[in-house]
C-alpha positions in Angstrom: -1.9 -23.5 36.3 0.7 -20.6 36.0 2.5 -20.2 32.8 5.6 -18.6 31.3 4.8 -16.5 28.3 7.3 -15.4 26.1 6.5 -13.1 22.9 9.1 -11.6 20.4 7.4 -8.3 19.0 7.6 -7.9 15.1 6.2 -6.0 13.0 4.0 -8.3 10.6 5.8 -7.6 7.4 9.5 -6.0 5.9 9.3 -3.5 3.3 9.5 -5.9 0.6 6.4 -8.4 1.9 7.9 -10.7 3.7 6.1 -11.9 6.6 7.5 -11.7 10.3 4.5 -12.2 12.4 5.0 -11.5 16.5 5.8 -14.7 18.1 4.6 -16.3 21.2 5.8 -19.3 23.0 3.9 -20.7 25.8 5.8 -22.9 28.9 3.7 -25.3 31.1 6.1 -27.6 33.3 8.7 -27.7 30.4 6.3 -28.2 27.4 6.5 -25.5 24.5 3.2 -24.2 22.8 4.3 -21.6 20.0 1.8 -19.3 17.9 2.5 -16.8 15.3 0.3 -13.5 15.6 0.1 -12.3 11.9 -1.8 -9.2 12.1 -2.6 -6.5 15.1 -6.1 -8.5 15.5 -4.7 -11.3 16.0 -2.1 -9.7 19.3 -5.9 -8.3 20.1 -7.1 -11.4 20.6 -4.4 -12.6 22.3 -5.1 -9.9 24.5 -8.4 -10.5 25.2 -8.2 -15.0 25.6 -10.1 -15.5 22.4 -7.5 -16.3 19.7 -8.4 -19.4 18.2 -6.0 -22.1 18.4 -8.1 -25.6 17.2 -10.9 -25.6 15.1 -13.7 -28.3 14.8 -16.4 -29.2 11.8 -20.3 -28.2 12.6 -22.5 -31.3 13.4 -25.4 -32.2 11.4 -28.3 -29.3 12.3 -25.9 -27.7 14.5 -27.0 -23.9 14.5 -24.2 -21.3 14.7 -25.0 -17.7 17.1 -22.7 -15.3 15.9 -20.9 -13.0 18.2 -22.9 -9.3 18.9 -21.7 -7.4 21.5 -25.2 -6.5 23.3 -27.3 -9.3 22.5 -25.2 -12.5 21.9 -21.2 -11.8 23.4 -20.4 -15.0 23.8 -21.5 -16.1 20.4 -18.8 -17.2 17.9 -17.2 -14.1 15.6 -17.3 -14.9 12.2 -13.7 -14.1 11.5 -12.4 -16.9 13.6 -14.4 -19.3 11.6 -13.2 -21.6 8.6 -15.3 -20.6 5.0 -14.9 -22.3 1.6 -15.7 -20.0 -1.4 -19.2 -21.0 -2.5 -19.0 -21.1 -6.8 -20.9 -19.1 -8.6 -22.3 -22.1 -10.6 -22.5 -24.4 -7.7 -25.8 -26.1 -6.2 -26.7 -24.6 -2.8 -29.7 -26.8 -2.6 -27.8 -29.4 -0.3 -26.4 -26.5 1.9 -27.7 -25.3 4.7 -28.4 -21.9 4.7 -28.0 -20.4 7.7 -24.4 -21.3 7.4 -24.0 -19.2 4.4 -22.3 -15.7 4.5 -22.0 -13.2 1.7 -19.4 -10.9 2.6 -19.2 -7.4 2.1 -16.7 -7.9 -0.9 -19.7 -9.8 -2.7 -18.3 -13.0 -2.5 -20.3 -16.1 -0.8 -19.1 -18.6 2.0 -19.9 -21.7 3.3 -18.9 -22.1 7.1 -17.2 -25.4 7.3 -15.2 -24.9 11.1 -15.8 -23.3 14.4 -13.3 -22.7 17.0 -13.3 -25.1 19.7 -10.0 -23.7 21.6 -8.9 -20.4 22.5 -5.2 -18.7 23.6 -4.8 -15.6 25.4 -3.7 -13.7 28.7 -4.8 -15.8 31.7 -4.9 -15.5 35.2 -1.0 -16.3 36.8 0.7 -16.0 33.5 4.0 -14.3 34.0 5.0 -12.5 30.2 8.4 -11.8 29.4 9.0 -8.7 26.4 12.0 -7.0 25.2 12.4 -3.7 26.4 11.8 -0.8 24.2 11.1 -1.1 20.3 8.1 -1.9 18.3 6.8 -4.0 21.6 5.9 -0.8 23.7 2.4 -0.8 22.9 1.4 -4.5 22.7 3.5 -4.6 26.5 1.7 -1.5 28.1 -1.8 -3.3 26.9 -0.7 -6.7 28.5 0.2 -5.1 31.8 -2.9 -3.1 32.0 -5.1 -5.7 30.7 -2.8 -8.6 33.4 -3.9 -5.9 36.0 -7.8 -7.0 35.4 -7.5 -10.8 35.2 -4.4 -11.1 37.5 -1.5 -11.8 34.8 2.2 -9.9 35.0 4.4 -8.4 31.9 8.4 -8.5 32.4 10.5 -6.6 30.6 14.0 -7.2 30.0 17.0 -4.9 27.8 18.0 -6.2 24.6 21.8 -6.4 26.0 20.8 -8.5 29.0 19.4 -10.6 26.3 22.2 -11.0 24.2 24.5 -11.7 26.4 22.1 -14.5 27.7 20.8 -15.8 24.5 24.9 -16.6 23.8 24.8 -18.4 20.5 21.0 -19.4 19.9 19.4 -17.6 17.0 17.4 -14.5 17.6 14.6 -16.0 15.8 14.0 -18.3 18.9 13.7 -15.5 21.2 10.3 -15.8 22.2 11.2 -19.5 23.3 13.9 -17.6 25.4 12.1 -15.5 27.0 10.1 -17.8 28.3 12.3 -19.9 29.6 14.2 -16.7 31.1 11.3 -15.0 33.1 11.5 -18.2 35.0 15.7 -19.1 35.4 16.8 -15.4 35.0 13.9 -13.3 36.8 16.2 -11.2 38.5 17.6 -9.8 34.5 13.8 -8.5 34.3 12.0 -5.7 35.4 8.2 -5.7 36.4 6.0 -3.6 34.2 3.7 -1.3 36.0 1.3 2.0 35.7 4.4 4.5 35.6 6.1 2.3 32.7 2.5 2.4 30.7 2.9 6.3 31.7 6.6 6.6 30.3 5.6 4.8 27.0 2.3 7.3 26.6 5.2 10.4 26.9 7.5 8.8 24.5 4.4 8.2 22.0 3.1 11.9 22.6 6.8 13.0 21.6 7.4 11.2 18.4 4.2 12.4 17.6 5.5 15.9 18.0 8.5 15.2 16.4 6.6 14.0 13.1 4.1 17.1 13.5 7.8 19.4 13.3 9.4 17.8 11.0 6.7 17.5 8.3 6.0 21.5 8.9 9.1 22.3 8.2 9.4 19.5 4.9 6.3 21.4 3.9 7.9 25.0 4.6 10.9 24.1 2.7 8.6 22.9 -0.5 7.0 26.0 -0.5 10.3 28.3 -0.2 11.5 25.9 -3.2 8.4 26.6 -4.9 8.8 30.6 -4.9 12.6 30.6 -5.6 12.6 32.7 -9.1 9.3 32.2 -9.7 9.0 36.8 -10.3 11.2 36.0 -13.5 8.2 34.1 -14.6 6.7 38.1 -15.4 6.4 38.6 -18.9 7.7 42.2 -17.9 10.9 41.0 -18.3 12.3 42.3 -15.3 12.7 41.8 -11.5 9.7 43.7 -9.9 12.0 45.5 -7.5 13.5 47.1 -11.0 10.0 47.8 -12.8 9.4 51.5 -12.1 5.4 52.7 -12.3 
């Protein structure tokens, strides 16, 4: 079944802690599915079809085969799981113990959920992404990844956008978009290997352009740091003026 994808790039938090998670809003024949992506693991999962959606509880003797990537890749990753902090007074003897996880932080959990549904890139999704901003990356790994399972990443300018969003709040753009790359195709452009290309240059540069700019912050410290610093002599005197 295709699908319209729409995802509004953000970048997880403001300066002050706020959150603003990257938002995705999935269209099947006119019904909505949204999904905030809190973190960059969670836009990796996305990636990848395994973000967990729905959870379900563990059935009495049910055993649990955690994820490993050579001997067990389809088991279930223990981050996508639901834990309760196990007290430190508590009885444990009416737990089961292989469902029992002390974490690298010391502190002891319980599994109480599994995931029993999964989101992700899928073959025949069509994605539609603002062009240009803090999206570039999570876009170029869509379209390479839509190349593999047969999905496609549309980009569209933010000024297209405006003009079409009219007086709807940007903070619904994801909806937008998904409703767009379907009415208003022709306002996008495809994504392909040259685009993934351009975006790769532009990183290299600002990369460059941060390399220059903090060598010449750190030049200008160190110029700052010498300025008078030969009328620190207890000679008294600038040592162009101190004869042998």
């Amino acid at each position: 079944m295709k699908r319209q994808i729409g995802i509004q790039h953000r970048r997880k938090a403001t300066k002050d802690g706020e959150a603003r998670p990257t938002r995705v809003a999935i269209r099947i024949q006119g019904m909505v599915q949204t999904y905030d992506l809190e973190t960059e693991t969670d836009e990796l999962d996305f990636l990848m079809d395994r973000l967990p959606v729905d959870w379900r509880a563990l059935e009495e003797g049910e055993k649990v085969t955690w994820f490993d990537a050579k001997n067990a890749p389809s088991g279930v990753r223990q981050r996508h799981c639901k834990w309760r902090t196990v007290k430190k007074d508590e009885n444990t003897s009416g737990l089961d113990m292989d469902r029992v996880v002390q974490g690298s932080d010391g502190i002891v959990r319980y599994l109480v959920k599994v995931p029993s549904a999964y989101e992700g890139l899928r073959n025949g999704d069509t994605v539609g992404m603002v062009l240009g901003g803090s999206g570039d990356r999570f876009a170029a790994a869509l379209s390479r990844r839509g190349e593999t399972v047969g999905a496609t990443v549309w980009r569209i300018p933010p000024y297209v956008l405006k003009s079409l969003r009219e007086e709807e709040s940007k903070d619904n753009d994801h909806v937008l978009l998904a409703l767009f790359i379907t009415e208003r195709q022709n306002a996008f452009y495809l994504m392909r290997l040259r685009d993934r290309e351009a975006i790769r240059v532009k990183e290299a540069l600002d990369i460059r352009q941060q390399a220059m700019k903090a060598r010449i912050g750190c030049e200008q410290r160190m110029l700052q740091a010498l300025i008078g610093r030969s009328f620190l002599s207890e000679a008294g005197h600038y040592p162009a003026f101190t004869r042998s």
